[in-house]
C-alpha positions as CSV (number, residue, x, y, z in Angstrom):
1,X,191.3,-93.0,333.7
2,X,191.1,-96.6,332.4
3,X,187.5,-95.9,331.0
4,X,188.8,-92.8,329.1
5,X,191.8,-94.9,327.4
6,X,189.1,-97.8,326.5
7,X,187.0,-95.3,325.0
8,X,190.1,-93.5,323.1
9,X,191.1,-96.8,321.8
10,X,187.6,-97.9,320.7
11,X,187.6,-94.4,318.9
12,X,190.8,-95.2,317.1
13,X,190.2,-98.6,315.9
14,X,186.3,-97.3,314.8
15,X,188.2,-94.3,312.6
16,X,190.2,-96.5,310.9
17,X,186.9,-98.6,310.5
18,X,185.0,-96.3,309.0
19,X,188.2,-94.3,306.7
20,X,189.0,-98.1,305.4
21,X,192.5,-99.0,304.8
22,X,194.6,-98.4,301.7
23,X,194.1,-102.4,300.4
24,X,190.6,-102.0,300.7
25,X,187.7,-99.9,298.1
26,X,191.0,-98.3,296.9
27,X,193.1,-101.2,296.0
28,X,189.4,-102.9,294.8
29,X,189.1,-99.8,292.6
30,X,192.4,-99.9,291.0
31,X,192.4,-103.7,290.5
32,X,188.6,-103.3,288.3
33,X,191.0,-100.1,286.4
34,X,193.9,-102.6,285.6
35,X,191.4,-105.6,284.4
36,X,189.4,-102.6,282.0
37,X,192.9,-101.7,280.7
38,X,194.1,-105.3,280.0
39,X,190.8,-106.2,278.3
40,X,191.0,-102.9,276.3
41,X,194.5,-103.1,275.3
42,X,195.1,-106.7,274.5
43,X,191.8,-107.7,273.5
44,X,193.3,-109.9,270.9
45,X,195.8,-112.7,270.3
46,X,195.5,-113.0,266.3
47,X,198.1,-116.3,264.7
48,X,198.7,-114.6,261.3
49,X,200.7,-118.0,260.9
50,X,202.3,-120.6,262.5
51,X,205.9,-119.3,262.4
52,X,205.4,-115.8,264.2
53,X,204.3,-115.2,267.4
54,X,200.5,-114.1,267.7
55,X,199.8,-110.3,267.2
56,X,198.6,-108.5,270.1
57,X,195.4,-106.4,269.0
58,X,193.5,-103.9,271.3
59,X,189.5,-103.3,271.2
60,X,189.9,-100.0,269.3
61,X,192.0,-102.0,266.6
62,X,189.6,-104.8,266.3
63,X,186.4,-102.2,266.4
64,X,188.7,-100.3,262.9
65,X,189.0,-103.6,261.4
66,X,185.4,-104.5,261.4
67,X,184.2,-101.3,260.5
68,X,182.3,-101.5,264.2
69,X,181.4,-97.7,264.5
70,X,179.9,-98.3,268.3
71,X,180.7,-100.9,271.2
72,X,179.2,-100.4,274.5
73,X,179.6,-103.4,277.8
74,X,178.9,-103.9,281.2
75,X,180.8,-106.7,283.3
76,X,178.6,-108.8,286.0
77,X,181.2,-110.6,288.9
78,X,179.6,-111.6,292.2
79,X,175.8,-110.5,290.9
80,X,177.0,-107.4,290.6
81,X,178.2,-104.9,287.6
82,X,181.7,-104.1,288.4
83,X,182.1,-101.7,285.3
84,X,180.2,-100.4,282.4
85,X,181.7,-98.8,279.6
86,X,181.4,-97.9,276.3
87,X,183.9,-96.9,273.2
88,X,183.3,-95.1,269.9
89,X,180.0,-93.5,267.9
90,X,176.7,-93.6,267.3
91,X,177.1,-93.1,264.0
92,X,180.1,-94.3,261.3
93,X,181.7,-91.1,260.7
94,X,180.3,-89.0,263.2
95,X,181.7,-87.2,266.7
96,X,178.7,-88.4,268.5
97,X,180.4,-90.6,270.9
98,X,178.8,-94.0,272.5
99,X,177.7,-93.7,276.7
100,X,176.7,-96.1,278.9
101,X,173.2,-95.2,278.7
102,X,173.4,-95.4,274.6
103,X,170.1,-97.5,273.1
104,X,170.9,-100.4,271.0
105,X,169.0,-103.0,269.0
106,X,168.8,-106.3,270.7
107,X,167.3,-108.5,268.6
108,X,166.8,-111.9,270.1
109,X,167.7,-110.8,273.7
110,X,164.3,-110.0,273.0
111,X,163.3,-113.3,273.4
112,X,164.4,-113.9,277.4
113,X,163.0,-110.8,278.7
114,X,159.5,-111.0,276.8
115,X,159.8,-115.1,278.2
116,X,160.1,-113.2,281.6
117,X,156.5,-110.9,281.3
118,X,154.6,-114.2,280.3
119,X,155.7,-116.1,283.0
120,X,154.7,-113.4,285.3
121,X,151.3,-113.7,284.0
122,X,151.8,-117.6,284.4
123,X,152.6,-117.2,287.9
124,X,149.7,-114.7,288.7
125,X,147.3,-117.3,286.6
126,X,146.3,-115.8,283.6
127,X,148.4,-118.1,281.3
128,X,149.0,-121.5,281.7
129,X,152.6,-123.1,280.1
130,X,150.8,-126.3,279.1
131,X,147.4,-124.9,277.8
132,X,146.7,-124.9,274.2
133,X,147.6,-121.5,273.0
134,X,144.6,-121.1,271.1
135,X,142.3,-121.0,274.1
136,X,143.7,-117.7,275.0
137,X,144.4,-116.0,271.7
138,X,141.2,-113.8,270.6
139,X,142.7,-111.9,267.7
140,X,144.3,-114.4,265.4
141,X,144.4,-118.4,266.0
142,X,147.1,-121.2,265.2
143,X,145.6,-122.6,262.4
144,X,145.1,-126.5,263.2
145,X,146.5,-129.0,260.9
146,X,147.9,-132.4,260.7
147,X,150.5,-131.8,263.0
148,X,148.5,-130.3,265.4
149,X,145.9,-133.5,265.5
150,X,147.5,-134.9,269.1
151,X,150.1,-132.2,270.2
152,X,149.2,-128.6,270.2
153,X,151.2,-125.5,270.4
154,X,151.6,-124.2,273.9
155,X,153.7,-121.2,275.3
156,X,156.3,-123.4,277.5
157,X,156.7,-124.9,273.2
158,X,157.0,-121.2,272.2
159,X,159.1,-120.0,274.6
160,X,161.5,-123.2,273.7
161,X,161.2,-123.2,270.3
162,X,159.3,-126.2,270.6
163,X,156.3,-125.7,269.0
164,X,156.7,-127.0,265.5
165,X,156.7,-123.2,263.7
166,X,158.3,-121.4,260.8
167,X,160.2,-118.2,260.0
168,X,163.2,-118.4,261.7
169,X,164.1,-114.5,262.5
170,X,162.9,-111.8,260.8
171,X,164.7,-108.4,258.7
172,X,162.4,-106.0,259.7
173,X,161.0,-102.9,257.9
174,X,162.8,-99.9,256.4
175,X,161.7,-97.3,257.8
176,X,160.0,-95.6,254.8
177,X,157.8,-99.0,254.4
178,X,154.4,-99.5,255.2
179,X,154.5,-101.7,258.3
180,X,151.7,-104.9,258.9
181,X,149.7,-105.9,261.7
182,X,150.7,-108.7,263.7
183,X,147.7,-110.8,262.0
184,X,149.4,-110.0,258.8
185,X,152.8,-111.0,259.7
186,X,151.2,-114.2,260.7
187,X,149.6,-115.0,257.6
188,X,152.7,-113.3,255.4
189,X,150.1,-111.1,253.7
190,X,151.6,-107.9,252.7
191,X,153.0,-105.8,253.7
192,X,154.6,-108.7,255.9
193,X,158.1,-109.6,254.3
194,X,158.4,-113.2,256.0
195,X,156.0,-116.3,255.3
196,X,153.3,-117.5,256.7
197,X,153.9,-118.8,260.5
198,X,152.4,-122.5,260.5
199,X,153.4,-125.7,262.6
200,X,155.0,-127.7,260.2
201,X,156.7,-130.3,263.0
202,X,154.7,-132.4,265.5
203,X,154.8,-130.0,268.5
204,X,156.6,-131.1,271.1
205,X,158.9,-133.5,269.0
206,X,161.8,-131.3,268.3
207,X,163.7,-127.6,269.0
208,X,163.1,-125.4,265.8
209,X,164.3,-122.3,266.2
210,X,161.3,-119.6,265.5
211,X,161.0,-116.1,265.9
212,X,157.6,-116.8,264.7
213,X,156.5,-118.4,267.7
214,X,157.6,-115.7,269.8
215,X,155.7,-113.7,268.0
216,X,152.8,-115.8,268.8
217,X,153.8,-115.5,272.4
218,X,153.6,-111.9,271.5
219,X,150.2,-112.1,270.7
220,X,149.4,-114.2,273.5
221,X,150.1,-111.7,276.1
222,X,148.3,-108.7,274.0
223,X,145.3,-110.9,274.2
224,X,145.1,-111.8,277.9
225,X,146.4,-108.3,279.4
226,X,143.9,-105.9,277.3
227,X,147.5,-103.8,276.7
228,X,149.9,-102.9,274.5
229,X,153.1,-105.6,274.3
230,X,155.7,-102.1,275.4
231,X,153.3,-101.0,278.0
232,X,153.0,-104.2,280.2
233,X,156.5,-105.0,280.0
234,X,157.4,-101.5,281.0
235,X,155.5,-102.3,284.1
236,X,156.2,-105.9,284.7
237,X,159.5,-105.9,283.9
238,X,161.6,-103.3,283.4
239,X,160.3,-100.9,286.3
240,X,160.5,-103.7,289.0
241,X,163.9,-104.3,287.5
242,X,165.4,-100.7,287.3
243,X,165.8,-101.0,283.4
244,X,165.3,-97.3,283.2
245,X,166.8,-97.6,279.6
246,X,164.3,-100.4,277.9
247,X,162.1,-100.0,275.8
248,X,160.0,-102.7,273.2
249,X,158.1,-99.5,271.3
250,X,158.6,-100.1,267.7
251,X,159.4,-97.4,266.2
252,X,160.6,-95.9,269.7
253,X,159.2,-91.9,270.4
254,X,161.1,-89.2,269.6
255,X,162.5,-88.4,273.0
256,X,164.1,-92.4,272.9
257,X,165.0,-92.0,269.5
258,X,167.2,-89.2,270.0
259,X,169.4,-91.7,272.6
260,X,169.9,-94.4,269.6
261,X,172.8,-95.3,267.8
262,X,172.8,-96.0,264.4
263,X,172.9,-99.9,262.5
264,X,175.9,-100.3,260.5
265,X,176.4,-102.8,258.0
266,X,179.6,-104.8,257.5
267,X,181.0,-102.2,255.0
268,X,180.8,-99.2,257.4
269,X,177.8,-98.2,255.7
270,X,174.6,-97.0,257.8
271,X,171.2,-98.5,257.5
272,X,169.0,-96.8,256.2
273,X,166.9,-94.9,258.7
274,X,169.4,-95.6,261.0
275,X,167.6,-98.5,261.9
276,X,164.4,-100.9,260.9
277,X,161.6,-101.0,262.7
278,X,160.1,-104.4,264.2
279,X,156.7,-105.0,265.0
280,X,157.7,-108.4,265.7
281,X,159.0,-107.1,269.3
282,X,158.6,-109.9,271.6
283,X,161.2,-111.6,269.0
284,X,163.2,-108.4,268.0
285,X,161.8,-105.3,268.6
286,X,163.9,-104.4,272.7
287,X,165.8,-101.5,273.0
288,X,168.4,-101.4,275.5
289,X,171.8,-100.8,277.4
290,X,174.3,-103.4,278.1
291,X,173.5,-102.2,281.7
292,X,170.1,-102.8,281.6
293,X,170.7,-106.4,280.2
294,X,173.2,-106.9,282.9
295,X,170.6,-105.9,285.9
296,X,168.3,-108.3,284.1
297,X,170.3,-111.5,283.7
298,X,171.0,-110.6,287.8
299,X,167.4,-110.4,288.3
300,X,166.8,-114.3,286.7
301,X,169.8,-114.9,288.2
302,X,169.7,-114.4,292.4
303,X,165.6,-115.1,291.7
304,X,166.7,-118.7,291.1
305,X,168.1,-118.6,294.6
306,X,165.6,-116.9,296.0
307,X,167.6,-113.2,296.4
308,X,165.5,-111.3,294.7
309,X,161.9,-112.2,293.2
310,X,161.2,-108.8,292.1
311,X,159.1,-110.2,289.1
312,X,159.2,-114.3,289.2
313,X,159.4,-116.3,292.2
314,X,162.3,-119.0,292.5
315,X,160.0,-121.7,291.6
316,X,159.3,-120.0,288.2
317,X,162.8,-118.9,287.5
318,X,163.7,-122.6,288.2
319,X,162.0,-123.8,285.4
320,X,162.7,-120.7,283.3
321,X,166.5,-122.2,283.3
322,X,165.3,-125.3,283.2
323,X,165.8,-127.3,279.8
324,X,163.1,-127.8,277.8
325,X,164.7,-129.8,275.2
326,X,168.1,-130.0,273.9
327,X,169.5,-126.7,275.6
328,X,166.6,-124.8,274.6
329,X,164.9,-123.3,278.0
330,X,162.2,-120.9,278.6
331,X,163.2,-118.1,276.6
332,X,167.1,-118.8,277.4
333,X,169.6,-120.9,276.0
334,X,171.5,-123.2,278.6
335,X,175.2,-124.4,278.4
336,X,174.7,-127.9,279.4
337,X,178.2,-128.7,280.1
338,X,178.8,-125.7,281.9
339,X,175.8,-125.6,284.7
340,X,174.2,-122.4,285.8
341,X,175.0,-120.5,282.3
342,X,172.4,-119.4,280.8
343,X,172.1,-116.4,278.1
344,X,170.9,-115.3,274.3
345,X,172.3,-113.4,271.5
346,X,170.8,-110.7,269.3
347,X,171.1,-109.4,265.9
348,X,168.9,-107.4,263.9
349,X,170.0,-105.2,261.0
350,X,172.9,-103.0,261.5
351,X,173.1,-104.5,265.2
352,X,173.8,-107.4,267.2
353,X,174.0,-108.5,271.1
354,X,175.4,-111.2,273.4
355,X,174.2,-111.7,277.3
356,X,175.6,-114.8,279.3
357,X,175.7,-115.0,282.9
358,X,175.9,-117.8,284.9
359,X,173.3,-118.3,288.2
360,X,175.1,-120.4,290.6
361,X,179.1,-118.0,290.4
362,X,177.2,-114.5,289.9
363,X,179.5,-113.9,286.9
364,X,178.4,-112.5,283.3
365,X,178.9,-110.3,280.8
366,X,176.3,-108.0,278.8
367,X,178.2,-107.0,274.8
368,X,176.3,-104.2,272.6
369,X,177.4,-103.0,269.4
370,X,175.9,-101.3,266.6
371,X,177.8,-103.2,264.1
372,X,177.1,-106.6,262.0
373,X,180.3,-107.8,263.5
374,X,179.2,-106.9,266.8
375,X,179.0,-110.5,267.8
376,X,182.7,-111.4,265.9
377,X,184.4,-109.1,268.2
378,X,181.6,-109.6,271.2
379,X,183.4,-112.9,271.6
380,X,186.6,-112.0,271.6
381,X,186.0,-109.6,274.4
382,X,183.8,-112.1,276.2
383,X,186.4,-114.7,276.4
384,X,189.3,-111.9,277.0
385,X,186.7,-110.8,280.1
386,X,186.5,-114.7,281.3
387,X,190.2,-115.3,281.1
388,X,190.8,-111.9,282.9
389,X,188.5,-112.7,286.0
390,X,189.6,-115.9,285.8
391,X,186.0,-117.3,285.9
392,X,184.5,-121.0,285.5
393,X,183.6,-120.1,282.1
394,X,183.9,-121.9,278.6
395,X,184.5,-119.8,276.2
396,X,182.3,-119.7,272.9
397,X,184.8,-120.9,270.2
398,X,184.2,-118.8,267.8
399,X,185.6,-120.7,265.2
400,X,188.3,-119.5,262.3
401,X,186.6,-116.9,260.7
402,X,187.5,-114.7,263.1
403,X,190.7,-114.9,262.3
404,X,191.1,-115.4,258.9
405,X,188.9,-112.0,258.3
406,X,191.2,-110.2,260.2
407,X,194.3,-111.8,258.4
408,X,192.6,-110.8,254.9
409,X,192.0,-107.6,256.5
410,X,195.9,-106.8,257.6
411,X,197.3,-108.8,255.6
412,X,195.2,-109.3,252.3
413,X,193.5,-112.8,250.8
414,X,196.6,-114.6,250.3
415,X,197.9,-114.6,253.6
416,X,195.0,-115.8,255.0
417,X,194.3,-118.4,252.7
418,X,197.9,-119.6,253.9
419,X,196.8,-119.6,257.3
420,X,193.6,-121.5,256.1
421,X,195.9,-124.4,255.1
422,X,197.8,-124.4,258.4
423,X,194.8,-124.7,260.1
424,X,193.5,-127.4,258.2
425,X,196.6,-129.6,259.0
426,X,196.8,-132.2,262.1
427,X,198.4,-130.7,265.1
428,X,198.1,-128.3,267.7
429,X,196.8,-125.1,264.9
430,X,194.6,-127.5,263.4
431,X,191.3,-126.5,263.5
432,X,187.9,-127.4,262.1
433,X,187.9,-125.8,258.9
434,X,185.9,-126.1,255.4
435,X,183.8,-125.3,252.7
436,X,181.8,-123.1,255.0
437,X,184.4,-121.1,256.3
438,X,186.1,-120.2,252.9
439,X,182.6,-119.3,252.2
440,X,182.1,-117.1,254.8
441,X,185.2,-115.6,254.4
442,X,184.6,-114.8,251.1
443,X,181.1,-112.9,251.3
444,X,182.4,-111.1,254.3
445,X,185.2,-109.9,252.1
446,X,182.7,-109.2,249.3
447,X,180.3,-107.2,251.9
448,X,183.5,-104.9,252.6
449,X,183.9,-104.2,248.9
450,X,187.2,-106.7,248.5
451,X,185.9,-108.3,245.8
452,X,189.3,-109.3,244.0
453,X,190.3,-110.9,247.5
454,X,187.0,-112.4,247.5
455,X,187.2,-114.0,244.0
456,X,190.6,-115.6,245.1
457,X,189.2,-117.2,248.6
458,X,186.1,-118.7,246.6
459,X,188.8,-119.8,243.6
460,X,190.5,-121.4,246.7
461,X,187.1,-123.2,247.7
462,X,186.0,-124.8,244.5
463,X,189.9,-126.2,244.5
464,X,189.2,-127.5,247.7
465,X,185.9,-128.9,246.8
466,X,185.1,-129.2,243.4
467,X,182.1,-131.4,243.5
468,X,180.5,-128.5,245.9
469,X,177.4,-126.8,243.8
470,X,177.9,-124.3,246.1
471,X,181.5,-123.2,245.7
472,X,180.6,-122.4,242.3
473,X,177.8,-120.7,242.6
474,X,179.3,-118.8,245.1
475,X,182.3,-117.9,242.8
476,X,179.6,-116.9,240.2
477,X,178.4,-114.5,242.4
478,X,181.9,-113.0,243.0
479,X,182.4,-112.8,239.5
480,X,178.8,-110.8,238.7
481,X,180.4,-108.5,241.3
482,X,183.8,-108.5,240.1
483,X,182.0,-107.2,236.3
484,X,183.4,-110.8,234.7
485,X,179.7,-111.9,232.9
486,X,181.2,-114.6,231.2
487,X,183.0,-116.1,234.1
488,X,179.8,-116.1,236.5
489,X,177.8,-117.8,234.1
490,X,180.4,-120.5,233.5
491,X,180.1,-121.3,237.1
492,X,176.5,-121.1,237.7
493,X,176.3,-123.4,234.7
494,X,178.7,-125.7,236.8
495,X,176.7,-124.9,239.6
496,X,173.2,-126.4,238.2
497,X,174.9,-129.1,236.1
498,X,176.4,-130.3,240.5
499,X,172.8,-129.8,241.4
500,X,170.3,-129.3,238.7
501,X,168.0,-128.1,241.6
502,X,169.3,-124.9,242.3
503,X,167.0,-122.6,241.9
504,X,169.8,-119.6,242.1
505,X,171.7,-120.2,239.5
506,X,168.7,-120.7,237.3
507,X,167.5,-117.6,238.3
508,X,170.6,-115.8,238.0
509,X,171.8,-117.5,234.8
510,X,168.6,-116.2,233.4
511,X,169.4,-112.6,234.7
512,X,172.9,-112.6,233.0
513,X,171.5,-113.7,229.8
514,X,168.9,-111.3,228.9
């Protein structure tokens, strides 16, 4: 009788086990549900000035104000993704709405997860990090000059952007163009839109951003493998990762293409083709899902502790997120005051990207958009994310532009340059505004068609700094826009008469005249 009670009781307790009680998945399930609908709906604390209290925006609000057709994200806590989601099109002014398993552009994201193929072949001994590049490359050589006399170029200096090289980023190719060879691109023959790539720094001296370096890298690994670039990181990477949704072909097949969304320019407008091609894909060229990014920066992540190794051992991954120079790592950027984050952004044309996640708290965020403001309102969200989760997080500051473009936006020119002068004052609103932000503010402005509202901010900057060259050539600009020929040459004149070696306003002045 005792054993049958026992065994009744044992049953009980193992029911309850196994059917988990209410404040368990449940209560875990509506918590991720209420942190979604707070990020969503108050994504946004804009100071139109310093008199009111801030305006409460949501992510759909922010997405109308930048014209940002498509917005897709997938939140990392405790090395896991907690939630994906995305919000919006694939193309401005279409039904087609964005999924999770959408394709996006991500520019220099590129950069990490190429940096993670190489060091594979690194770690299984067909590249070395230290070797002179130009030992392994067989279709195309760093040509050797007088920087290159006592340092040479090496792939831990690629992946770092330590190597000394030109052409920072690259626009890539409509896709009606012709498109080049990677030998071209590295000699800037045409059809290759960007310069020459040549060392032009001491290697080894200082960080220099270059795409063109990566491209090198790019190079390197075609070289040593026998393969295509998309077809051995397709089995390095991405399969041992799960990235079912990756892809580096430039331009992607049709079956891939039909899962795209389309770039978008700051105007709303859509680029042409939807999207440019880049055979520069080790730099450029990935095309992905925020979810895929997210497993990704896990992978790198628990490999530095040893969880998971699926493609680099820990030792490897150490130094991968170890800094090179300055925060530059192997293919990442670090946070050096925040330790363990690590991450990249992207942006090619019509779309940009942000990954961070940091190693050591298992927390990140992966941000997609098919928008040139996709980074803008990327880091609005990523800081509303942080302060949501409450993580160990610094926040990128993104600065006042933000802001102000939204003011202009809702409010028009005027009340923004207000809040421009609030900011500029000592106090708790200051902040670190000048010439460059009026500046940005104005051409973003003039790339959304407000040219009147961009005339007056870069009025405003040549009151603010009228021994600038550039204020007024930037006002001249305005003006050409604006239809007022007389006015733009008056200040490109100003312009080269502030600095007689601006080559713009000659060029320009000599346009206007003819």
């Amino acid at each position: 009788m005792a054993f049958d009670v026992i065994k009744a009781v044992l049953l009980f307790t193992l029911a309850l086990f196994l059917a988990g009680s209410p404040t368990s998945s449940q209560t875990i399930a509506e918590n991720q549900r209420a942190h979604v609908r707070n990020i969503e709906t108050d994504t946004v604390a804009l100071s139109v000035n310093a008199s009111e209290p801030p305006l409460q925006m949501s992510l759909q609000k922010v997405m109308e104000l930048f014209k940002v057709p498509g917005f897709s994200i997938a939140v990392i806590d405790d090395y896991k993704i907690v939630w994906a989601k995305a919000y919006g099109v694939t193309d401005a002014g279409s039904h087609n709405p964005v999924t999770t398993t959408t394709l996006f552009q991500a520019g220099s994201i590129s950069k990490p997860v190429a940096a993670t193929g190489a060091l594979w072949l690194v770690e299984h001994g067909k590249l070395s990090l230290d070797q002179n590049v130009n030992e392994k490359l067989k279709t195309w050589k760093v040509p050797e000059n007088e920087f290159t006399t006592t340092q040479k170029v090496t792939l831990r200096r690629l992946m770092s952007h330590t190597g000394g090289l030109t052409v920072h980023g690259f626009p890539g190719y409509d896709v009606d163009e012709p498109i080049p060879t990677l030998a071209q691109i590295f000699n800037g023959e045409k059809p290759a839109n960007t310069e020459a790539i040549r060392v032009i720094i001491v290697p080894g001296t200082a960080e220099r951003y270059s795409g063109g370096g990566i491209t090198i890298e790019q190079q390197l690994v075609m070289d040593v493998t026998g393969e295509p670039f998309p077809e051995f990181m397709r089995k390095t990477v991405f399969e041992k990762i799960g990235m079912k949704d990756s892809s580096y072909w430039q331009p992607l097949p049709p079956d891939w293409a039909k899962h795209t969304a389309a770039g978008t320019h700051y105007d709303g407008t859509i680029v042409h083709g939807r999207w440019h091609i880049y055979p520069e894909m080790a730099a450029a060229g990935l095309w992905t899902t925020p979810t895929d990014l997210a497993k990704f920066a896990i992978e790198i992540a628990l490999s530095k502790h040893g969880r998971a190794n699926h493609v680099l051992s820990e030792a490897i991954t150490t130094q991968m997120l170890t800094p090179v120079m300055d925060d530059a790592a192997l293919g990442f950027f670090l946070e050096t005051d925040n330790p363990g984050q690590f991450g990249h952004n992207g942006d090619d044309d019509g779309f940009q990207a942000m990954l961070t996640m940091n190693a050591d708290t298992g927390k990140g965020v992966a941000i997609m958009a098919n928008s040139e403001s996709g980074i803008t309102i990327g880091n609005f969200v990523a800081n509303r994310v942080a302060k949501e989760y409450q993580w160990n997080y610094k926040p990128m500051d993104p600065g006042p532009f933000p802001t102000l473009a939204m003011i202009a936006k809702l409010r028009g020119a005027q009340v923004a340059l207000q809040r421009f002068t609030e900011l500029k004052e000592p106090g708790p609103a200051g902040q670190n505004v000048n010439e460059t932000t009026l500046n940005e503010l104005g051409y973003f402005l003039l790339s959304v068609n407000q040219v009147q509202d961009a005339v007056a901010v870069f009025q405003r900057n040549v009151e603010e700094y009228p021994q600038s060259s550039n204020v007024y050539d930037s006002l001249a600009e305005a003006y050409m826009d604006a239809g007022k020929k007389e006015l733009a040459i008056a200040n490109y004149e100003k312009s080269l008469q502030l600095d007689p070696k601006n080559q713009n306003a000659v060029n320009m002045l000599k346009k206007l005249r003819q």
